[in-house]
Structures are given as C-alpha cells and as structure tokens.
C-alpha positions in Angstrom: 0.0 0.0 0.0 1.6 3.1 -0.9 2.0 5.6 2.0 0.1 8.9 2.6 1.7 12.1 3.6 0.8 14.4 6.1 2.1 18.2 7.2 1.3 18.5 11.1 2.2 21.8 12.4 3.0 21.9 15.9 3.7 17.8 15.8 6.7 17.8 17.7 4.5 17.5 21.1 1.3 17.6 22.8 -1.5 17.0 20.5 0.1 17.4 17.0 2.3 14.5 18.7 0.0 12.1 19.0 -1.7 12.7 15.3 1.3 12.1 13.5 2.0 8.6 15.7 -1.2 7.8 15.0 -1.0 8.5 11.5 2.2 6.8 11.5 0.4 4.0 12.9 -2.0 4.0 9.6 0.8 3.9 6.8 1.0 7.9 6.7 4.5 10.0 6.6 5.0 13.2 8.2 6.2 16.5 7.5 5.7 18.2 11.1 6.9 22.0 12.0 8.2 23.1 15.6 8.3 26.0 16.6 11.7 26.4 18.4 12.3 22.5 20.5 14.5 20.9 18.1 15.3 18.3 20.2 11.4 17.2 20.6 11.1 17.2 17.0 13.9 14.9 16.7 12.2 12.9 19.5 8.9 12.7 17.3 10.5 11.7 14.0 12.6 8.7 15.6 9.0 7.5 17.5 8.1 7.6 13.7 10.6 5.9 12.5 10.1 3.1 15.4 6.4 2.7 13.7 8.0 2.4 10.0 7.5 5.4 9.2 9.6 8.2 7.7 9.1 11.8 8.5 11.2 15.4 8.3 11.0 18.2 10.0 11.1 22.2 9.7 11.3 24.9 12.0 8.1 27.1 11.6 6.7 30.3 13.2 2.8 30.2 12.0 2.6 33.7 12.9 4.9 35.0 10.6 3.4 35.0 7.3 6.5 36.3 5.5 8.5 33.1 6.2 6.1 31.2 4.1 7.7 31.3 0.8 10.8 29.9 2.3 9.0 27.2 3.8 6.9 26.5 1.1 10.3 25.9 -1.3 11.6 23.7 1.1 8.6 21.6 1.8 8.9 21.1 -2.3 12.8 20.3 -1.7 12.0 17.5 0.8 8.9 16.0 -0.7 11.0 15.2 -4.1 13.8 13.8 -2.1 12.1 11.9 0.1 8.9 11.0 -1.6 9.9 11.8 -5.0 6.9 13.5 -5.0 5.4 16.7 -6.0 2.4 17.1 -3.7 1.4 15.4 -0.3 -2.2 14.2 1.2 -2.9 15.9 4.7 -2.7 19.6 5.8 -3.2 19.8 10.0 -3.1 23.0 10.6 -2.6 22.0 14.8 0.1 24.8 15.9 -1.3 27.5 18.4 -0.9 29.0 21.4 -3.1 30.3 24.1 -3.4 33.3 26.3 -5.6 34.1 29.2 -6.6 37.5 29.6 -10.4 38.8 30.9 -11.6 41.1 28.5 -10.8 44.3 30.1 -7.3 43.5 30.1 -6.4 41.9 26.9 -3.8 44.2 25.2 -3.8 45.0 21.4 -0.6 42.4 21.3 -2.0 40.2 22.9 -4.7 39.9 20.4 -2.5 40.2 17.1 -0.5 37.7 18.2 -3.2 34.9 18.8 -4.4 36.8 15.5 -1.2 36.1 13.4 -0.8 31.9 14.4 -4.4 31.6 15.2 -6.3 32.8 12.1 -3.9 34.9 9.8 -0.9 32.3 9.8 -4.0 29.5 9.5 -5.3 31.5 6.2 -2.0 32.1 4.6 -0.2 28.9 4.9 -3.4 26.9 4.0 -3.2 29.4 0.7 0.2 29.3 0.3 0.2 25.2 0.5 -2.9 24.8 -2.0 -1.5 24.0 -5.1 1.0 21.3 -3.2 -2.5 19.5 -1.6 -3.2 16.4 -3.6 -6.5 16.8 -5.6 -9.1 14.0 -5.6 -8.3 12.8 -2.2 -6.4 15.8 -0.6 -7.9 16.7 3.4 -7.3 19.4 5.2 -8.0 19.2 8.7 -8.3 22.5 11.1 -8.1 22.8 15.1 -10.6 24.6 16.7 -11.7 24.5 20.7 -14.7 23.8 22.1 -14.2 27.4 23.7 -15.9 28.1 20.4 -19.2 26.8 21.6 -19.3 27.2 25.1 -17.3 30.3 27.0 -14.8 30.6 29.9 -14.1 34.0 31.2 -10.1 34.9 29.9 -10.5 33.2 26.6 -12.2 36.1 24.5 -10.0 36.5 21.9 -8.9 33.1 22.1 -12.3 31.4 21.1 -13.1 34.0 18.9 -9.7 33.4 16.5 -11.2 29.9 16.6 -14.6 30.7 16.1 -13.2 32.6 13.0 -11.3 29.1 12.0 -14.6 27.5 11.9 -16.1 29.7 9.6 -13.4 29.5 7.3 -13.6 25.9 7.9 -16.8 26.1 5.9 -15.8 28.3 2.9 -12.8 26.3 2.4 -15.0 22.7 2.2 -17.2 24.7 -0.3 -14.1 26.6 -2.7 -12.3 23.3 -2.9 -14.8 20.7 -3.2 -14.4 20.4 -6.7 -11.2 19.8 -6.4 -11.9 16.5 -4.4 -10.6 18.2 -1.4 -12.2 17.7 2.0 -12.3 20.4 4.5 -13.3 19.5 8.2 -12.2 21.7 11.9 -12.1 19.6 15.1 -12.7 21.4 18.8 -10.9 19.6 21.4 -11.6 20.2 24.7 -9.6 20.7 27.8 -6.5 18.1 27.3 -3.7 17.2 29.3 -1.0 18.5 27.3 1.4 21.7 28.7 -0.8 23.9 26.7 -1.5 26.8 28.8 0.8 26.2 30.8 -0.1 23.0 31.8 -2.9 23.5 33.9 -5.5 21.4 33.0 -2.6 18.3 33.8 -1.0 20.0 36.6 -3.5 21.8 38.5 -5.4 18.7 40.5 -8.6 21.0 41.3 -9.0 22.3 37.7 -8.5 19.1 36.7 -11.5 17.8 39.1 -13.7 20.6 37.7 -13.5 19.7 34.2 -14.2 16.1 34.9 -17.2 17.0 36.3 -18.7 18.9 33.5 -17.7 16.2 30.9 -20.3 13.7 30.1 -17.6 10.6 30.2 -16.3 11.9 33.6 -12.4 12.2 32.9 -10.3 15.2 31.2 -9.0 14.2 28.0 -5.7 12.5 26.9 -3.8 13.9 23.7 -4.1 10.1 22.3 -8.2 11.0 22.4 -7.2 13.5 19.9 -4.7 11.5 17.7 -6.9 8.7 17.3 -9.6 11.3 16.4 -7.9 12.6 13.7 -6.7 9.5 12.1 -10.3 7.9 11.9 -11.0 11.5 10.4 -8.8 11.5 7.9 -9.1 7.6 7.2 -10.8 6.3 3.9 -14.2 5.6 5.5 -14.6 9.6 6.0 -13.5 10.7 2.6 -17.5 11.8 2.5 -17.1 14.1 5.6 -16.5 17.5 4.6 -17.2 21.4 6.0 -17.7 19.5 9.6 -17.3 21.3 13.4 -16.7 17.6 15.0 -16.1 18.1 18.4 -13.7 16.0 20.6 -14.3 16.9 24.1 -15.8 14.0 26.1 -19.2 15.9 26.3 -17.9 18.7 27.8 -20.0 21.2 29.4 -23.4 19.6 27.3 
C-alpha cells in the first residue's frame, strides 16, 4: 500500500504528537513544524521511524506570514527527495498558542499575536500550501476549541480566532470541493497536554472541575485527539467534509 503524507504543524509534542504517531500508525508520513524544540522534534521523528514510518521536520513560526515562501520551497525540496513526490495528502493546521486575559485586560498584542498563528498564519499557509494538496483525495483538517461553543471567562479572543477558524472551515469545504478536497475543523476540549501552561494536567482541582462537567467523567488524553484525527482523515470519511466535529468527552453539554 503506498504511503500517505501528512504536514502536522506543531507535531513535535502535545497533541500534533499524538496525530502524527497515529498516523504513523495507519501507513501515513509526516512533515511536522516546531516551533523552536529541536530536540522534541527529533524525538517525534525517531517515535516515527520506530512505527515504519519516515518523517522530516522544519522549523516554523505560524505567525509570521513572511517566512512562508521559504518554507513552502523547502517543503517542495524534501517531498522530491524523500517521496519523489510533487504534492502530499494531509494539511493539519494544529500549531497555536493560548493566552488568558479577561476582556478588560487583553492588550492590542496580545490579540494580534493569537491573530497572526491563530487565524492569519491558519489562512495564509493553508493558501500558500494549496496548489502542493493532492486533488481527488487531498484533506485538510483544522483545530478549533470547544471554547468556540461554550465560554470561559479569559479566553475572549482566544475562542473567537477559533470561532473565525470554523467559519473558514466552511468556505474552504465549499471553494475546494471540486477539487476533491475535503475540508473538516475539530474542537478539542480541555486536554492534558502543557498547553496553557499546563494547567488542566498540573493543576489537581482544575482538573476535578473539568471532569465533572464532561459527560464521560475524565479530562482528555492527547491520544483522544490523535486517534480522532486518524479515523477522520481515514478512507471511511472521505465523505465528511465542512464538519465542526467536536472531541471533548461531552464537555459542558
């Protein structure tokens, strides 16, 4: 069976971690970006490897749209020389960041820079990567929150970048379905991963909380969200497309 490729940005921990093993897992390469821990990258790629896989990686700030030429001429570079390919089959656009800030005190910073890697760097490297998306088959997956749907005081800006990913979620499904290109946006919900900080893992009384408003009783686990996105993206789905599928437990129902 010939091998699927997917570009994870973010992959080299947390959630965009667990996609690409479980990707890996179902006979798909990956190109994943990090954003400055080389070492975890290297760490991801040789957990790869261990599955059979192959995979590169490339050093990416999301938020800065002017790198994107660069990156988008290497990305060709390594999917000739590794794949002797000219396009690949997954875009997971995963990297983000999150700040909490009440509404009163978010600053103007503050909201361009969840702006530029949460919506603007989404946009503009989902553009910039277009014609390199495989047609008839091609998926591209976005990351939204389920902060989207239900609201937590501090995440204003936050939830509304990803309330704007969701709408574009939508157009996108629509522009490219002729091109055989599926479109879908999941919203996790509160994971264990360092995100934030690491609260939701660290902190034993937030942690509590959250279990208690999620209908299976438990906070989730980043493999909850990589085993997601694989059956998403796996052949039984190709007919899922412009989809908010939300992967929270039942959080806050």
């Amino acid at each position: 069976m010939t091998r699927k490729i997917a570009l994870i940005t973010g992959a080299n921990k947390g959630l965009g971690k667990s996609m690409a093993l479980h990707l890996a897992e179902r006979n798909t390469d990956i190109v994943l970006t990090y954003h400055s821990k080389v070492e975890e990258a290297e760490d991801t790629i040789l957990e790869i490897e261990k599955l059979g896989g192959k995979a590169v990686a490339f050093q990416l700030d999301t938020g800065k749209i002017e790198t994107f030429d660069t990156f988008n001429n290497a990305l060709k570079e390594a999917l000739s020389e590794n794949w002797d390919r000219k396009d690949f089959d997954f875009l997971i656009n995963n990297a983000g960041l999150g700040i909490n800030a009440s509404f009163a005190e978010t600053t103007e910073e503050q909201f361009d820079t969840l702006m530029n890697v949460q919506f603007k760097g989404v946009f503009f490297l989902t553009q910039k990567l277009l014609p390199l998306i495989k047609t008839n088959g091609g998926r591209i997956l976005n990351v939204s929150s389920g902060l989207a749907r239900f609201s937590n005081p501090g995440f204003s800006a936050y939830a509304s970048m990803k309330s704007a990913i969701e709408t574009l979620t939508r157009y996108l499904a629509k522009e490219l379905g002729p091109k055989g290109i599926t479109v879908n946006v999941i919203a996790p919900g509160a994971i264990e991963t360092d995100f934030g900080g690491g609260a939701v893992r660290d902190n034993e009384q937030l942690n509590k909380v959250t279990a208690s408003v999620t209908a299976l009783g438990r906070v989730g686990l980043p493999d909850d969200i990589g085993a997601a996105v694989s059956s998403i993206l796996s052949e039984e789905c190709h007919w899922i497309t412009g989809q908010r599928i939300e992967v929270s437990g039942g959080m806050n129902l």
